[in-house]
N, C-alpha and C positions, 0 to 999 in steps of 0.2 A: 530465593523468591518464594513467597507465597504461595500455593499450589489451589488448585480450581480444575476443577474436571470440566471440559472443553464442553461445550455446549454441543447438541445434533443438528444437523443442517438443518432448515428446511422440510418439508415434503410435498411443495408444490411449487410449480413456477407458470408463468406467463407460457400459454399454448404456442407450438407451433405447428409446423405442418401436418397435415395428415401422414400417418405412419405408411411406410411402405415396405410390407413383407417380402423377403428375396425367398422364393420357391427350393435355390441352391443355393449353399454355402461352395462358395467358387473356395477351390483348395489353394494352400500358401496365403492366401491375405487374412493377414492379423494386425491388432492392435497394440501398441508398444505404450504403457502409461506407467506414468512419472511419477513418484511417489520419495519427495513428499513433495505435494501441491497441495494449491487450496489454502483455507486459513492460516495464517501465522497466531502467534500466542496477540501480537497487538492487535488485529484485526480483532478475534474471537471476544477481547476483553474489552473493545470498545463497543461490539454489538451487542455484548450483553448487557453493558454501561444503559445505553437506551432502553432496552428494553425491561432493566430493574430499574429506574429511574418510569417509566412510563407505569410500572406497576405499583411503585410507593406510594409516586407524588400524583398520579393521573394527568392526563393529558390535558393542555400540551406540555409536552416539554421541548425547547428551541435548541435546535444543533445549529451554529456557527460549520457552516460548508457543509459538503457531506461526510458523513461519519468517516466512512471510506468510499474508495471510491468502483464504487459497485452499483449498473443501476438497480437489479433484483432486490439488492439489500437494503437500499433508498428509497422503492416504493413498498417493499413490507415493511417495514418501520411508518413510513409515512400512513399508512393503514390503519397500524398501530395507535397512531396522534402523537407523532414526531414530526415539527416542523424546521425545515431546512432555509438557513436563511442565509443572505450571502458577507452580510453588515453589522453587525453588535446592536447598532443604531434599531434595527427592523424589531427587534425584541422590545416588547413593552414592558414596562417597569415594573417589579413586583414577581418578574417572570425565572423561570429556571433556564439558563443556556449551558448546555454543553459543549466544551471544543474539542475538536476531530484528532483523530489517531494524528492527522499530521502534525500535531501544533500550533501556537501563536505566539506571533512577539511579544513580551510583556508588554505594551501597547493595547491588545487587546484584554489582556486584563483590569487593565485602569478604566478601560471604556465600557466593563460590565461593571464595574465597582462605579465607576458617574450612572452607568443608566440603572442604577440602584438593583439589580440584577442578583442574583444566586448564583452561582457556579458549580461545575461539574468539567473538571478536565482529564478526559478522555485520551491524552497525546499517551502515544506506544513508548513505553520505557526506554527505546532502545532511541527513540527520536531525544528526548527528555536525556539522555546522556552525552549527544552532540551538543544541545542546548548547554548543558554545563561548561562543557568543553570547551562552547564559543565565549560564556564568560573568562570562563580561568585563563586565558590567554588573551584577550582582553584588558585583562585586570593585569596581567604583566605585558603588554604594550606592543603584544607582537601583530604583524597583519596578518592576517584569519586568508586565507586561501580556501574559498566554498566550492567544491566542485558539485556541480548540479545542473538541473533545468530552470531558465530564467522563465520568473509566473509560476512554479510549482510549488502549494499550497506551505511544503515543510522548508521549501526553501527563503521563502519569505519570511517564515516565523524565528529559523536560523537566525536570519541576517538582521531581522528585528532582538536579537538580544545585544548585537556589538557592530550598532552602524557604520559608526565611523572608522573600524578595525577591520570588517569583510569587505569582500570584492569577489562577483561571481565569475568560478572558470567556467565556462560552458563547453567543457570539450579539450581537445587538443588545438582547435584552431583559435582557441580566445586565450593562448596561449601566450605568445609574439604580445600582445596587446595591456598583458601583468606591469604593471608598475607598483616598487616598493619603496618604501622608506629605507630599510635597514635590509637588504640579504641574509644578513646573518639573525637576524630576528622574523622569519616565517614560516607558518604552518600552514600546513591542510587540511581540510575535515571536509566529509563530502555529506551529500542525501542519503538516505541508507536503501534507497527503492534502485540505486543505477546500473548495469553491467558490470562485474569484477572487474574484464577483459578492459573495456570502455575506461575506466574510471583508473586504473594501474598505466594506462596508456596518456592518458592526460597527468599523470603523478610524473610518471617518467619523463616526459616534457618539459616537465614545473625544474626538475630536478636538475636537468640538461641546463636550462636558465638559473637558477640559482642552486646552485650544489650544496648551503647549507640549509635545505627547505627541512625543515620538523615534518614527520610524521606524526600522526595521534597515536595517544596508549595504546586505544586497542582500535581493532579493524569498524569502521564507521556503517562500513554495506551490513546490514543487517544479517544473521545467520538465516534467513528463510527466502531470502533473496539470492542469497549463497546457491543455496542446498536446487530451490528451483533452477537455476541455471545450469547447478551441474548434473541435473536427474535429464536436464534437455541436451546437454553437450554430450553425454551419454547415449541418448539414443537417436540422435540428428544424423548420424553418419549413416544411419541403418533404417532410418525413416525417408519415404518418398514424401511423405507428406506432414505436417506438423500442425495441430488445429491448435490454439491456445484459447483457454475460454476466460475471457475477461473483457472490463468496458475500454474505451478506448482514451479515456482520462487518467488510467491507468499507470501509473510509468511503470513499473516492475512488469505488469503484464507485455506491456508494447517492447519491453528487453526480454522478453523470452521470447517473443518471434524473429528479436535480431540476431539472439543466441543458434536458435535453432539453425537458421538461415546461413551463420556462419561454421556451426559444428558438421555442417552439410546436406542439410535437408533441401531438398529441391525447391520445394516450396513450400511457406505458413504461415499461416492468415491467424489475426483475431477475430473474435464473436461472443456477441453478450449470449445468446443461448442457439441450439440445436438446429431453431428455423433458420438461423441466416448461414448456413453453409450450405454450401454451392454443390449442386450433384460433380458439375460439371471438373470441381476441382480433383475429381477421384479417377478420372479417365488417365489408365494406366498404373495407377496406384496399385501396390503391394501391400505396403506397409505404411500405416497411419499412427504415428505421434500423436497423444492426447495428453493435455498438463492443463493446468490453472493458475494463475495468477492468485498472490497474496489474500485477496479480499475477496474470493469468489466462494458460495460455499459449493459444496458438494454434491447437490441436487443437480446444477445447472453441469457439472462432467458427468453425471448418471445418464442427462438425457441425451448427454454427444453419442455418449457409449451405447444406448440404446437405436439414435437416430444411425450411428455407423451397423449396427449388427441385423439391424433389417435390408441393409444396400452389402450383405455381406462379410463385413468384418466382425465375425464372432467370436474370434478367437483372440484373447488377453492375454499381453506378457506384463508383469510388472515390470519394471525397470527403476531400482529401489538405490538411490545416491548418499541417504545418512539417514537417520535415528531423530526424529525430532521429539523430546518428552517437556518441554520449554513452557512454564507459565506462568501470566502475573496475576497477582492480586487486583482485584476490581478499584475505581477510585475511593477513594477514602471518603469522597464528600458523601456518599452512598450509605454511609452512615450515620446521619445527621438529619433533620426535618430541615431539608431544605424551603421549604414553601414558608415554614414559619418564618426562617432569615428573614425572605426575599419580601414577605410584607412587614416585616419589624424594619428593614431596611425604608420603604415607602413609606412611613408610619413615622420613622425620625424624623426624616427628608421635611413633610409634610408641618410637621411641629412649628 
């Protein structure tokens, strides 16, 4: 892959509470942080999609859903003059759209190509490789087994490449409920945002009902969803408490709080930033877990770690699960006069 030096967080976010200095550092409570969280290489290469796209072409430029899903990241870009829309249809003619790390059906690209539109497709490489996946098996006639969230952005764009060949599993329990044409002709391919744990448990299921179910080439959960989960299985046993800082539309982030909960943490909560954590959730606490979810950047755990070290918890351990040095290349359309297309596009039409 192409190489790109990760962009820097941030250095400001949305206020929260007034700071509150702790006079003592009470001895034994530390902080256990997870590493690596935070950005993955899709997230990083689709924020900075917008925001070289906002510096090319000037604003606006129109993102199809949010980028990611992160609200901090969605009102600084929107700042920026990114507009967020929910419908192809919403983008007026002539205009630049972007679509989000998660994907889209090829559906939605015919419907920028009618609303005479420009493009810019943002989908995380790692999603763009299930997509192929859903064709090529497809195109040999087997049915597509989707394990995922029903309404989750990548999983729709999935199921938008081979209609009439997927079928969403949502679990272990939408298991019973599979029907296939052929047993001997099915696979599985999942979201790449889900639980390992989760997602091998609903496979093992599939497999119990049809014993010759295909597995895909290669593992579908993304390596940054991987790597977060096992930086939080690692220190859940040894954490009283587990903060995860992400939004709550999230999936990856909403599966590190399941993770945590199950590697043993007593209890752990999500939070878009520092103000919405609870004093109350620290009574008794020792040891405090702090991690991030895929699309959060790094300012927003600065201010957890700062909001924890005035109530006491000063003291940082890393808790380090793998090596991540992973990155893609920006969109291709990025290098191209997009604006010129998009009105030579209305300019035909128009003729």
């Amino acid at each position: 892959m192409d190489g790109m030096t990760s962009r820097p967080s941030p250095t400001a976010a949305p206020s929260g509470d007034a700071a509150r200095p702790s006079d003592i550092q009470p001895a034994g409570r530390k902080v256990l942080l997870a590493a690596p969280r935070g950005y993955c290489a899709g997230v990083d290469r689709a924020v900075i999609a917008v925001e070289k796209a906002l510096e090319q072409y000037g604003a606006p430029v129109y993102v199809r859903h949010e980028i990611v899903h992160n609200k901090y990241v969605v009102k600084t870009l929107e700042k920026k003059g990114a507009i967020f829309v929910e419908r192809t249809e919403e983008v007026p003619p002539g205009n630049i759209v972007m679509f989000s790390a998660h994907g889209v059906a090829p559906v939605v690209h015919e419907e920028a190509k009618q609303g005479r539109l420009a493009t810019i497709d943002a989908t995380c490489p790692l999603v763009t490789k299930v997509h192929k996946e859903a064709v090529r098996y497809a195109n040999e006639d087997y049915d597509i087994l989707l394990i995922g969230h029903e309404g989750h952005e990548e999983v729709i764009g999935t199921s938008g490449e081979a209609p009439d060949h997927i079928q969403l599993v949502d679990g272990p329990g939408d298991v019973d409920k599979v029907e296939v044409r052929d047993p001997s002709k099915i696979v599985w391919l999942s979201q790449t945002t889900l639980s390992v744990d989760e997602t091998m448990e609903t496979v093992d299921a599939l497999k119990e009902k049809f014993p010759q179910l295909i597995s895909p080439p290669s593992d579908d959960i993304c390596y940054a969803t991987q790597n977060r989960q096992l930086a939080v299985k690692q220190m859940g046993a040894e954490a009283d408490l587990v903060i995860v800082v992400g939004s709550r539309n999230s999936s990856n982030s909403k599966r590190l709080v399941e993770v945590a909960k199950l590697a043993g943490a007593r209890e752990a909560y999500l939070v878009d930033f520092a103000s919405e954590i609870d004093e109350a959730w620290l009574e008794g606490v020792t040891t405090v877990g702090v991690t991030s979810g895929a699309s959060v950047p790094e300012v927003l755990v600065e201010q957890v770690l700062e909001w924890l070290a005035e109530r006491g918890y000063g003291d940082v351990e890393i808790v380090k699960a793998a090596e991540e040095s992973i990155t893609f290349s920006l969109p291709k359309e990025l290098r191209r006069d997009l604006r010129a297309e998009a009105k030579a596009a209305t300019e035909d039409t128009d003729a």
